[in-house]
DSSP file (Angstrom, degrees, kcal/mol; ACC not computed):
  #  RESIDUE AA STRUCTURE BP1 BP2  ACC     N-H-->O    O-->H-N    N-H-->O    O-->H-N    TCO  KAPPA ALPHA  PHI   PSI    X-CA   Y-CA   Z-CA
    1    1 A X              0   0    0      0, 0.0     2,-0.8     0, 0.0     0, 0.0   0.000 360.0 360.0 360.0 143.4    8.2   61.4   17.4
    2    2 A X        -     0   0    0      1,-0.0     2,-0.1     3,-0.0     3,-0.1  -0.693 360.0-144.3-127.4 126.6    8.4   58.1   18.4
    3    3 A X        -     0   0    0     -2,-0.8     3,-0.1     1,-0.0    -1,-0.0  -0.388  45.7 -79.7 -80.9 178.2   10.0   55.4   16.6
    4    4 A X        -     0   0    0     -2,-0.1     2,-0.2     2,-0.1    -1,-0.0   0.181  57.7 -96.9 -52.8-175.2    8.5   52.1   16.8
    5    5 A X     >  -     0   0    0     -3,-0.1     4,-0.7     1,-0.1     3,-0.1  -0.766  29.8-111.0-107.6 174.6    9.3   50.0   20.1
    6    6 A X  T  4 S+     0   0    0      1,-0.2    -1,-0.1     2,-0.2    -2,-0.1   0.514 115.6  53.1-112.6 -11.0   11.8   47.8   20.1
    7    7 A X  T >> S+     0   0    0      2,-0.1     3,-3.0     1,-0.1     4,-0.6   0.971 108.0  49.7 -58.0 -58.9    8.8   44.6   20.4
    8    8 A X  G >4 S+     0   0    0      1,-0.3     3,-0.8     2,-0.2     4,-0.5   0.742 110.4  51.9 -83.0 -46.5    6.9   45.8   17.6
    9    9 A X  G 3< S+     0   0    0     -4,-0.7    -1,-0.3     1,-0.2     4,-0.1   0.343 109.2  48.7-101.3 -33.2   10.3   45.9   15.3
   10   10 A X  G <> S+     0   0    0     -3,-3.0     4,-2.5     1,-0.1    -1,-0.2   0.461  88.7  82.3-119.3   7.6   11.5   42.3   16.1
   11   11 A X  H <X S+     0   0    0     -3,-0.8     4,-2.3    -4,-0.6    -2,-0.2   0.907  95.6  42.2 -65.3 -35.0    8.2   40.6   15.4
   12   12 A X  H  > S+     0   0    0     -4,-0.5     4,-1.1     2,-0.2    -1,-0.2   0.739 116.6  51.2 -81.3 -27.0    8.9   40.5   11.6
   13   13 A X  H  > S+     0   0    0      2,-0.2     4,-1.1    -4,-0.1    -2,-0.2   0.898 111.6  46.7 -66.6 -41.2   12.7   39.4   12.4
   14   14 A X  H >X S+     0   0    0     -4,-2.5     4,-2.7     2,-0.2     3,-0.6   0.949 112.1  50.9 -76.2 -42.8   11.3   36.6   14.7
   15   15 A X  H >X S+     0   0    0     -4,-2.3     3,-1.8     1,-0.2     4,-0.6   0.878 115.4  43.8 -53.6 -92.5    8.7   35.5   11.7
   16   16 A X  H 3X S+     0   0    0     -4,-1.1     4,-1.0     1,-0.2    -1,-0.2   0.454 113.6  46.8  -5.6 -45.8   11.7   35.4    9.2
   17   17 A X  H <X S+     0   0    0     -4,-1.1     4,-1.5    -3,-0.6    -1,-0.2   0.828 114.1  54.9 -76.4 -41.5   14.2   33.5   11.7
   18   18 A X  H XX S+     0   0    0     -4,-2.7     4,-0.9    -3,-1.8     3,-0.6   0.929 110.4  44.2 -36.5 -70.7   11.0   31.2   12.2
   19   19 A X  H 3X S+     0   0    0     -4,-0.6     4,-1.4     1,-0.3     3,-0.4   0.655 110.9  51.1  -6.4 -75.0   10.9   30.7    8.8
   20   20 A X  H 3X S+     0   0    0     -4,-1.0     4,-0.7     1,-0.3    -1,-0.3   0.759 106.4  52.6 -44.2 -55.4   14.4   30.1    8.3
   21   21 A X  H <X S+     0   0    0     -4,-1.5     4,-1.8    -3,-0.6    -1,-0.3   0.808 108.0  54.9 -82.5 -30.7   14.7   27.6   10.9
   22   22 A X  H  X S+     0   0    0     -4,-0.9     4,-1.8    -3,-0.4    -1,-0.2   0.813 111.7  47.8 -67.8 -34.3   11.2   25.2    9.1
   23   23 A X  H  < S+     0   0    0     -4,-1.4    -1,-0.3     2,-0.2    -2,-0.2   0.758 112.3  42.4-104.8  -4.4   12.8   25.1    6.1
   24   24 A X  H  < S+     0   0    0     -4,-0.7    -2,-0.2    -5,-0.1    -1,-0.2   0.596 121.6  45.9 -94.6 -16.9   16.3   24.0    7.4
   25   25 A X  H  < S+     0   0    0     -4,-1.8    -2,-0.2    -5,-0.1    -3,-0.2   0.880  88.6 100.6 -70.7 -37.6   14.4   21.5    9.7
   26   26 A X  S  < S-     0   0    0     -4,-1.8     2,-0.5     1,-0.2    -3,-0.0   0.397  84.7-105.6 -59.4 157.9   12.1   20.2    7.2
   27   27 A X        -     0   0    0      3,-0.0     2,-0.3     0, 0.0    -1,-0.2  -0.836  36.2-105.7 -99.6 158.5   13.3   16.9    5.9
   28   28 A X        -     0   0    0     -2,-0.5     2,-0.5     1,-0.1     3,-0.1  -0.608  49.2 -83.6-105.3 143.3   14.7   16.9    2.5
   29   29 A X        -     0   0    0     -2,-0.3    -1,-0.1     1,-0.1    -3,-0.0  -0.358  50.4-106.7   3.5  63.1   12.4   15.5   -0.2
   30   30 A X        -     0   0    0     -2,-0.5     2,-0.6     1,-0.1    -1,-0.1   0.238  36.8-122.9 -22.8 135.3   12.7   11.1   -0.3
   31   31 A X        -     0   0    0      1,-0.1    -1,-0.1    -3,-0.1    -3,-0.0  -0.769  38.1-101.5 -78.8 111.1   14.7   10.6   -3.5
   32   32 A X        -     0   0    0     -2,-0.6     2,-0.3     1,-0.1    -1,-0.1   0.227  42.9 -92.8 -66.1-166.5   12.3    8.3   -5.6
   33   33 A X        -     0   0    0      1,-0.1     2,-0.9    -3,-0.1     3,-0.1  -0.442  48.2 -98.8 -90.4 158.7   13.0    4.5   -5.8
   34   34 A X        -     0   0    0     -2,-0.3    -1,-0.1     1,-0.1    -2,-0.0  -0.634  46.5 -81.7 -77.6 107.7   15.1    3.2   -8.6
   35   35 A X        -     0   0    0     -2,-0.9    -1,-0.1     1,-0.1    20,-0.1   0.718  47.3-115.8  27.9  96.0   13.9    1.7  -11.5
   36   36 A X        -     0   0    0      1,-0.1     2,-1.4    -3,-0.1    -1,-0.1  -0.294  33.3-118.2 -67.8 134.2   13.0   -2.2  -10.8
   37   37 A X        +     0   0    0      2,-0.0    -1,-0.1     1,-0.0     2,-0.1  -0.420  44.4 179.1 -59.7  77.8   15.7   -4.6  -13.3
   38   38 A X        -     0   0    0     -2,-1.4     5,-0.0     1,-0.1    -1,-0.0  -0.428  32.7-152.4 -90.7-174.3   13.2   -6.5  -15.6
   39   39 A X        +     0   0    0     -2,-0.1    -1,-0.1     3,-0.1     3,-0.1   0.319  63.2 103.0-109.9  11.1   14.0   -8.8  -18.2
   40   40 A X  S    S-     0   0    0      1,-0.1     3,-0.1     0, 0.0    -2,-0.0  -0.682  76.7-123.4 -93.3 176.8   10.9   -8.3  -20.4
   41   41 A X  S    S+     0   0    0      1,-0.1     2,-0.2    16,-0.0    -1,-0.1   0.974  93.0  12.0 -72.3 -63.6   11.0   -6.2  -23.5
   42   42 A X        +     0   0    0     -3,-0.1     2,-0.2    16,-0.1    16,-0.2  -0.811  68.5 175.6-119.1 166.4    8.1   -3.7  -22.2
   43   43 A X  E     -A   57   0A   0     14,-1.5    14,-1.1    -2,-0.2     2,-0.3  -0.893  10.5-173.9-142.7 157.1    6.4   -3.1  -18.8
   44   44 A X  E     -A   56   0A   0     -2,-0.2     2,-0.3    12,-0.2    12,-0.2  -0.781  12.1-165.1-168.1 170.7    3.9   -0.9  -17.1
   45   45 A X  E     -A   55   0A   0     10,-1.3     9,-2.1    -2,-0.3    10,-0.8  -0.996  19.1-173.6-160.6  92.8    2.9   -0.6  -13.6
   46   46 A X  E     -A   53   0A   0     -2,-0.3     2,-0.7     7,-0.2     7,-0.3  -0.811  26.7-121.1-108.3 143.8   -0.7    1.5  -13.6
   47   47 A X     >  -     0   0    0      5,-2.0     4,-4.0    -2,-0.4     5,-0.3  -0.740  20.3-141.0 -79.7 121.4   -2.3    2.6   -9.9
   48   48 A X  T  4 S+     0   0    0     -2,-0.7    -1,-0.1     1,-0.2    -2,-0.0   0.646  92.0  34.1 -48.0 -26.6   -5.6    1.1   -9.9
   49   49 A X  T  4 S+     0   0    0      3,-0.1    -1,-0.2    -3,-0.0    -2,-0.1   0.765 123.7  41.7-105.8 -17.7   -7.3    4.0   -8.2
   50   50 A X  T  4 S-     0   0    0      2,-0.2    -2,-0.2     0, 0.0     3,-0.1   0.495  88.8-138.9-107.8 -27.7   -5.5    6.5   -9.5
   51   51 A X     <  +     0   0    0     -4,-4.0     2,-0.5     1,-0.3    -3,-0.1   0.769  59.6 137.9  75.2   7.3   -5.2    5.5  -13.1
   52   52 A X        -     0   0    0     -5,-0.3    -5,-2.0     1,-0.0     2,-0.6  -0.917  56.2-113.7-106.2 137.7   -1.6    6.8  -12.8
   53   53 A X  E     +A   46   0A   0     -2,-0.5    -7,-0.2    -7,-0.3     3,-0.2  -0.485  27.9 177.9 -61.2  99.1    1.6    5.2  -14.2
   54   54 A X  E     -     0   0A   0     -9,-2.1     2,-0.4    -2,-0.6    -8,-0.2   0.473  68.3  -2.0 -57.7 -21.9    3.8    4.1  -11.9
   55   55 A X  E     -A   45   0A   0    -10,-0.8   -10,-1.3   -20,-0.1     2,-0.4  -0.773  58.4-178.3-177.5 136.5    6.5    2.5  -14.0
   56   56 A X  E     -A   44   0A   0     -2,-0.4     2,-0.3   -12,-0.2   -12,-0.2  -0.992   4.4-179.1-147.8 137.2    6.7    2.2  -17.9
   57   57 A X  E    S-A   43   0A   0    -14,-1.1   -14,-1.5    -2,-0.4    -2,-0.1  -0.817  85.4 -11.2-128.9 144.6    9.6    0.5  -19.5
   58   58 A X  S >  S+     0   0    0     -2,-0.3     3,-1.1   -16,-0.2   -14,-0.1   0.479  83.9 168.1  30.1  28.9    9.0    0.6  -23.7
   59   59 A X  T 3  S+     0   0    0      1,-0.2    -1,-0.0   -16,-0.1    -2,-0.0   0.815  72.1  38.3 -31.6-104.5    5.5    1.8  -22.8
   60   60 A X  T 3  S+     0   0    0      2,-0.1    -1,-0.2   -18,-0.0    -2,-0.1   0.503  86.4 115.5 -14.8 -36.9    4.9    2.9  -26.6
   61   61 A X    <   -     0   0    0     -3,-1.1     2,-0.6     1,-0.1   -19,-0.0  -0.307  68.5-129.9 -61.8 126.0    6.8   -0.3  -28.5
   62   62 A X        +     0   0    0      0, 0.0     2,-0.4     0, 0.0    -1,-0.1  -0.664  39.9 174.4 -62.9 119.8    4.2   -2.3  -30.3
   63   63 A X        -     0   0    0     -2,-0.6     3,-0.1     1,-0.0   -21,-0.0  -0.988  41.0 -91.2-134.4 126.5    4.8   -6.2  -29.3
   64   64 A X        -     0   0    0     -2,-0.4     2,-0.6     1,-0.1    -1,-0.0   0.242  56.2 -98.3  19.2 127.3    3.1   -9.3  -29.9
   65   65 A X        -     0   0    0      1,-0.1    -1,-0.1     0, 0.0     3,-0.0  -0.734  40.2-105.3 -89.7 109.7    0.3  -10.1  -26.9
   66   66 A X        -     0   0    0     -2,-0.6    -1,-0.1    -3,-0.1    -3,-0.0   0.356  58.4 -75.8 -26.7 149.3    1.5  -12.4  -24.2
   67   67 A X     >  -     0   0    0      1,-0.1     4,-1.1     2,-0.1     0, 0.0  -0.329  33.8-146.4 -51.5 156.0   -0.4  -16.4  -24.9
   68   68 A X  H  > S+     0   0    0      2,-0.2     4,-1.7     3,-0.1    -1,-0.1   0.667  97.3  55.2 -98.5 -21.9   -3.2  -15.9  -23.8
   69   69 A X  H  > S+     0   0    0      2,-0.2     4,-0.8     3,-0.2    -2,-0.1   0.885 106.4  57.8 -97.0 -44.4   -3.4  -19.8  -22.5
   70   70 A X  H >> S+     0   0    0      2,-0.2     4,-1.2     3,-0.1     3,-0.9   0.936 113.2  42.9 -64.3 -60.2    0.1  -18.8  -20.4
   71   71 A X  H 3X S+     0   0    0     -4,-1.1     4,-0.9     1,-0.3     3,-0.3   0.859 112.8  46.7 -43.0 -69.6   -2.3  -15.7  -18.7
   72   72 A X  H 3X S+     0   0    0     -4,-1.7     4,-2.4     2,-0.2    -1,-0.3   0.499 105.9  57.7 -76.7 -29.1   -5.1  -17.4  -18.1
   73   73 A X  H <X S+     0   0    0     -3,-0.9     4,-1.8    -4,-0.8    -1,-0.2   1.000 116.6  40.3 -71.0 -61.5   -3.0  -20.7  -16.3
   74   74 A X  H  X S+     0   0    0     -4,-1.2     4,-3.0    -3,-0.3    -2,-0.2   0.752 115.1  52.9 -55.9 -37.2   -1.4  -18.1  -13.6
   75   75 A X  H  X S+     0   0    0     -4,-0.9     4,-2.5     1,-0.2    -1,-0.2   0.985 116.8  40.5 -62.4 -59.1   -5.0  -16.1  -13.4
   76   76 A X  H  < S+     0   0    0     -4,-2.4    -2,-0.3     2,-0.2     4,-0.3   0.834 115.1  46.0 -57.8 -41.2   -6.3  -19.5  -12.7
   77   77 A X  H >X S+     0   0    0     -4,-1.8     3,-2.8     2,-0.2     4,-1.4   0.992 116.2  56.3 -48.7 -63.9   -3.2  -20.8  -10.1
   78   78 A X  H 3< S+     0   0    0     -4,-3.0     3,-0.3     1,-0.3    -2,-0.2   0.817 106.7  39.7 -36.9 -69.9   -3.8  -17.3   -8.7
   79   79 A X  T 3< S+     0   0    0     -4,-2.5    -1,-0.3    -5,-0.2    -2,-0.2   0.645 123.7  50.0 -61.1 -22.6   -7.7  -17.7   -7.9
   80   80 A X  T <4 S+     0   0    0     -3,-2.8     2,-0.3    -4,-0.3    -1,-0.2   0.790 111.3  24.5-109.1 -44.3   -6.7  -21.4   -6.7
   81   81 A X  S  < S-     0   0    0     -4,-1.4     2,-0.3    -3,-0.3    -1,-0.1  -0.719  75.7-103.3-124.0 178.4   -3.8  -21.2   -4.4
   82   82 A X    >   -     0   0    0     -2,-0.3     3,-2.3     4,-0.1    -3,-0.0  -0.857  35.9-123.0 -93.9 154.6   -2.0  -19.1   -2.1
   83   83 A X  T 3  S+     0   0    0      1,-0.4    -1,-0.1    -2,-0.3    -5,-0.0   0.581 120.2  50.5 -64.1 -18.0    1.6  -17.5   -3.6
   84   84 A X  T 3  S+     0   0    0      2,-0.1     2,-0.4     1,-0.0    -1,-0.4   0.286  89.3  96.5-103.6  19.9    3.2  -19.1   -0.8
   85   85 A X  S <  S-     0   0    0     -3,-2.3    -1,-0.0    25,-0.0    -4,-0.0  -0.919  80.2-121.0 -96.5 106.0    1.5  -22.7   -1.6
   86   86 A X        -     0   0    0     -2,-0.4     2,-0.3    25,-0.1    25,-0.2  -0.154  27.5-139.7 -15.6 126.7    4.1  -25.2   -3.9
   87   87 A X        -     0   0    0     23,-5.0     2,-0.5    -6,-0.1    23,-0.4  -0.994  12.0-159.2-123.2 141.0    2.4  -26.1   -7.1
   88   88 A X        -     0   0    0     -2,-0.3     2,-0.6    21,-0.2    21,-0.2  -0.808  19.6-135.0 -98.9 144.2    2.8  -29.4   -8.3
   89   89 A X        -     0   0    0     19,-3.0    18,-4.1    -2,-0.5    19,-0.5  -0.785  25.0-174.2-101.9 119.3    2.0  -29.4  -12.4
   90   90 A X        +     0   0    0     -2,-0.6    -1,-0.1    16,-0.2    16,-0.1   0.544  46.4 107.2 -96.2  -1.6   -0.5  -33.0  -12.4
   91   91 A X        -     0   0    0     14,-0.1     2,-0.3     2,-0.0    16,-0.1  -0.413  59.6-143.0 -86.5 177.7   -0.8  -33.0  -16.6
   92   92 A X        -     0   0    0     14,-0.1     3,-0.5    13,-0.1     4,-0.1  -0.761  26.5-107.4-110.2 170.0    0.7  -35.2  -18.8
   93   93 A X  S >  S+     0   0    0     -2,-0.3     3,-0.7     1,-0.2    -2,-0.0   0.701 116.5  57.2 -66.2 -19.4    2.0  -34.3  -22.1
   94   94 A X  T 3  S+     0   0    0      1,-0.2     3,-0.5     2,-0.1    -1,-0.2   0.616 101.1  57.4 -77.7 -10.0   -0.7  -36.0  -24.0
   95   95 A X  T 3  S+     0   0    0     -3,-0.5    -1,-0.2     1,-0.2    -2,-0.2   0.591  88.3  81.2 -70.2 -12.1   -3.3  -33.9  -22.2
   96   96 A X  S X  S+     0   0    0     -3,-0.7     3,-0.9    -4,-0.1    -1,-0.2   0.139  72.2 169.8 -93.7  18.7   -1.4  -30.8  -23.5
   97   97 A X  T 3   -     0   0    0     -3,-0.5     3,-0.1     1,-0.2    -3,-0.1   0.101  65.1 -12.6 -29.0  99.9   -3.1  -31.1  -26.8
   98   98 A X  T 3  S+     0   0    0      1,-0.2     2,-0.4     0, 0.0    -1,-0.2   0.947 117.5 129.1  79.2  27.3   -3.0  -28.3  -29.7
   99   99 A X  S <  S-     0   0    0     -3,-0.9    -1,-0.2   -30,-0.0    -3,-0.0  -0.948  73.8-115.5-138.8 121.5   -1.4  -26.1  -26.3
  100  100 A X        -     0   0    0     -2,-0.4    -3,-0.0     1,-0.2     0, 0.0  -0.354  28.5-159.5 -51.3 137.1    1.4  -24.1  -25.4
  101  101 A X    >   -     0   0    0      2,-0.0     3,-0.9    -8,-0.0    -1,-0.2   0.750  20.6-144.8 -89.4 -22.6    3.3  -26.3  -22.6
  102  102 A X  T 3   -     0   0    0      1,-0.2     2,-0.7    -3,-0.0     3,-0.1   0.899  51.9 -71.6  39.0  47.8    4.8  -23.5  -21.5
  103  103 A X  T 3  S+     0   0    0      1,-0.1    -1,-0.2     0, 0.0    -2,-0.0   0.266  93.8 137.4  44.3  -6.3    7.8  -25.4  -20.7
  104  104 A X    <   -     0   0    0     -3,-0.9     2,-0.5    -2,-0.7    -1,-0.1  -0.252  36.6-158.9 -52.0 137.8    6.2  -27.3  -17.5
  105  105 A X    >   -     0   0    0      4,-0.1     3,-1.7    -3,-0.1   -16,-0.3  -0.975  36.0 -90.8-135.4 146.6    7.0  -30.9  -17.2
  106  106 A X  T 3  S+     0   0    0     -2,-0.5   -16,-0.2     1,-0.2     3,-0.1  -0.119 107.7  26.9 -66.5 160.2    4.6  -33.0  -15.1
  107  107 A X  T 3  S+     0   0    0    -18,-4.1    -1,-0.2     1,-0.3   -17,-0.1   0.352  86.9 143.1  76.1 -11.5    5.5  -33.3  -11.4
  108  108 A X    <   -     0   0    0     -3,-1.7   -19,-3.0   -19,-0.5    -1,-0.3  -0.731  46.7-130.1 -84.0 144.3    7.3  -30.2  -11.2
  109  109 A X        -     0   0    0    -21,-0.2     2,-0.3    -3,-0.1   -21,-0.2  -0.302  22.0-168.4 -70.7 153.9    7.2  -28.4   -8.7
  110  110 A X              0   0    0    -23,-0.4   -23,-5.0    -2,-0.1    -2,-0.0  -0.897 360.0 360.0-151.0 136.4    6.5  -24.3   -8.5
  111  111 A X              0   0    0     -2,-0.3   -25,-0.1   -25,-0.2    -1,-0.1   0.319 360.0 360.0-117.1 360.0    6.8  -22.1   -6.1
């Protein structure tokens, strides 16, 4: 009566060892990245195609809505220059009527 042959016997030991050997080569898992250090009170950081949150700091905390005239000056720099173009700020303070200055003082520079 014939036992198995001694091929047939080491195929499921060589599948196992295979095995064994993928999952001790594999590289181990990237750790994710650490938390970025802001200074604002809350953050989030959403993937545009994906609709998934990438990074939430005080996600939840009800806060006051950034000026809206502070958004709209950077939206506008944005659309205007390149990030690596120096901006020189050309108003005067009597142009800044009824406006947050945002702390800017003419002739400064930003970069």
């Amino acid at each position: 009566m014939g036992s198995r042959p001694a091929r047939a016997r080491a195929t499921p030991l060589l599948a196992v060892l295979l095995a064994l050997a993928a999952l001790v080569a594999a590289p181990a898992a990237a750790a994710p990245p650490a938390a970025p250090d802001i200074s604002a009170q809350a953050a989030v950081v959403i993937d545009d195609d994906t609709g998934a949150v990438l990074f939430a700091q005080n996600a939840h905390v009800l806060l006051p809505p950034a000026s809206l005239t502070k958004i709209l000056t950077a939206v506008v720099t944005l659309e205007r220059t390149y990030l690596s173009q120096p901006v020189r700020v050309r108003a005067e303070w009597d142009e800044l009527y009824d406006s947050s200055i945002m702390g800017l003082t003419a002739g400064e520079v930003l970069s």
